[in-house]
N, C-alpha and C positions, 0 to 999 in steps of 0.2 A: 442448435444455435448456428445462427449463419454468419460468416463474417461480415462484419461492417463495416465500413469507415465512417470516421465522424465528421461532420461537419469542419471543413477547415482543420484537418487533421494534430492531434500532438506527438509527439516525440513518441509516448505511451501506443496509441495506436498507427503509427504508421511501424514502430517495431512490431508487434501485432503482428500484424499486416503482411511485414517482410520475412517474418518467421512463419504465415501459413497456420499459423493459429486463428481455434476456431475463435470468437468472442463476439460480444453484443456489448453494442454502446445506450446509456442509458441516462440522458441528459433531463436536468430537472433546473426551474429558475432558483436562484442561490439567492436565500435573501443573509445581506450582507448583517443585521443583528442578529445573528442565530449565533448559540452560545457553543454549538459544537457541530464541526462540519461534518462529522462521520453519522451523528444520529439524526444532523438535519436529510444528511442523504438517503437514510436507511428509510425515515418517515416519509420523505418527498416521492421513493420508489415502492413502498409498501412492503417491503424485503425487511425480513428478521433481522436486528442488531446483530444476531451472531452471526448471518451471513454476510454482514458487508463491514470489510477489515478498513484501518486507518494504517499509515505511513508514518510510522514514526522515526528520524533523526538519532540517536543517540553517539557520543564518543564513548568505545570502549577503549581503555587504555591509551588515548591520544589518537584512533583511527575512526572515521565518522563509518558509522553501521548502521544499517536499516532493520527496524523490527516494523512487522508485519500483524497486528495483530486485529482480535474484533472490537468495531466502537459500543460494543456493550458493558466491555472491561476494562482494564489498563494494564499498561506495559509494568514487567516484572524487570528489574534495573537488573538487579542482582543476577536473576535466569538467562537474559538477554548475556552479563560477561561470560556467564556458563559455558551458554550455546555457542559461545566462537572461542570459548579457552582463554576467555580474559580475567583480569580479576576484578577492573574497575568501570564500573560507567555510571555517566549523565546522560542529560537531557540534553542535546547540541545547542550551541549559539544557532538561533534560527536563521538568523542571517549567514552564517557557513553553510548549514541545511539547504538553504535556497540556492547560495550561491554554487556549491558543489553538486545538485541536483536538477540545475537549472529551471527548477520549480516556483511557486510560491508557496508559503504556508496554507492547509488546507485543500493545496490542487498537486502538492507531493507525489509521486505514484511511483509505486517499484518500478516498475517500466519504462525504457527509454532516456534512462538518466543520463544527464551532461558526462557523469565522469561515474562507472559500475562502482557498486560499493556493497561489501558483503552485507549478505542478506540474510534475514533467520523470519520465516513465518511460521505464526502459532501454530502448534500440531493443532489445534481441532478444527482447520481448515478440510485437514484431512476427511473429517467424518460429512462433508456439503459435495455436493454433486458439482456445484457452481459458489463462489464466491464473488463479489465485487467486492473491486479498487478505485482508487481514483484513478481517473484517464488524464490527467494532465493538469486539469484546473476546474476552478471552484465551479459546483453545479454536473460536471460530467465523472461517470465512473463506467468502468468496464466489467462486464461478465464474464468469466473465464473459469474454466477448471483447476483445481491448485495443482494440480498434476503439471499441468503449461504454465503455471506463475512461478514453482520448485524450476523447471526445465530452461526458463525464459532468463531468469536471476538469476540462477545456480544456488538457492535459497537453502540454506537445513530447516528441515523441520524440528520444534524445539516447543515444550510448554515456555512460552515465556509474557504470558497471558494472564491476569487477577481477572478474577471476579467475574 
């Protein structure tokens, strides 16, 4: 993998970038009726569901946390309080999501966030050589090793992954 930078850079890859990590950028047209952005991504790139993870939002215990996981399954609510020693969580107000991520919905990306917010990616990341993420916005993701995505976030790894 060579580094890249993407077209008109994001937050996602210009940290990237300034970290010397290695990664690949991997931009596809977004079509905006697609019912789910992780599986439109995975099919637009021809990459296995398990290896291209989605960004999820959630509050545990009143603190907004990022769960990491593959868009072939869903996020485990209950695993996710586990992984950081909480007891309770939702689904965030999307609009806090965005607004505390400086993201939009769908172009989320652990990387580069407005304001860091702990992080837990699914352990079966562990077992891909490479995984993509989203790089910043709808249509663009990034390849990276979850080894640099754990080191990048300060991420645990954690089953917190269904299905």
């Amino acid at each position: 993998m060579a580094k890249k930078k993407a077209p008109g850079g994001t937050p996602a890859t210009v940290a990237l970038t300034a970290a010397g990590t290695e990664f690949t950028v991997h931009a596809y047209e977004h079509d905006p009726s697609s019912a789910s952005y992780g599986e439109e991504a995975a099919a637009a790139l021809g990459v296995s569901p398990d290896r291209v993870f989605k960004t999820l939002v959630a509050d545990v215990d009143g603190e907004l946390t990022v769960a990491v996981v593959p868009v072939a399954g869903s996020l485990d609510l209950k695993a996710l309080a586990a992984a950081v020693g909480g007891k309770r969580a939702a689904m965030a107000d999307p609009a806090a999501a965005e607004r505390t991520t400086g993201y939009v919905r769908g172009g989320i990306s652990p990387l580069g966030q407005r304001r860091r917010l702990r992080t837990v990616l699914d352990a079966s990341a562990s077992s891909h050589a490479t995984i993509c993420v989203s790089a910043g916005r709808r249509g663009l993701e990034v390849e990276l090793a979850p080894g640099d995505l754990v080191a990048l976030t300060g991420a645990v790894l954690a089953a917190v992954a269904r299905g």
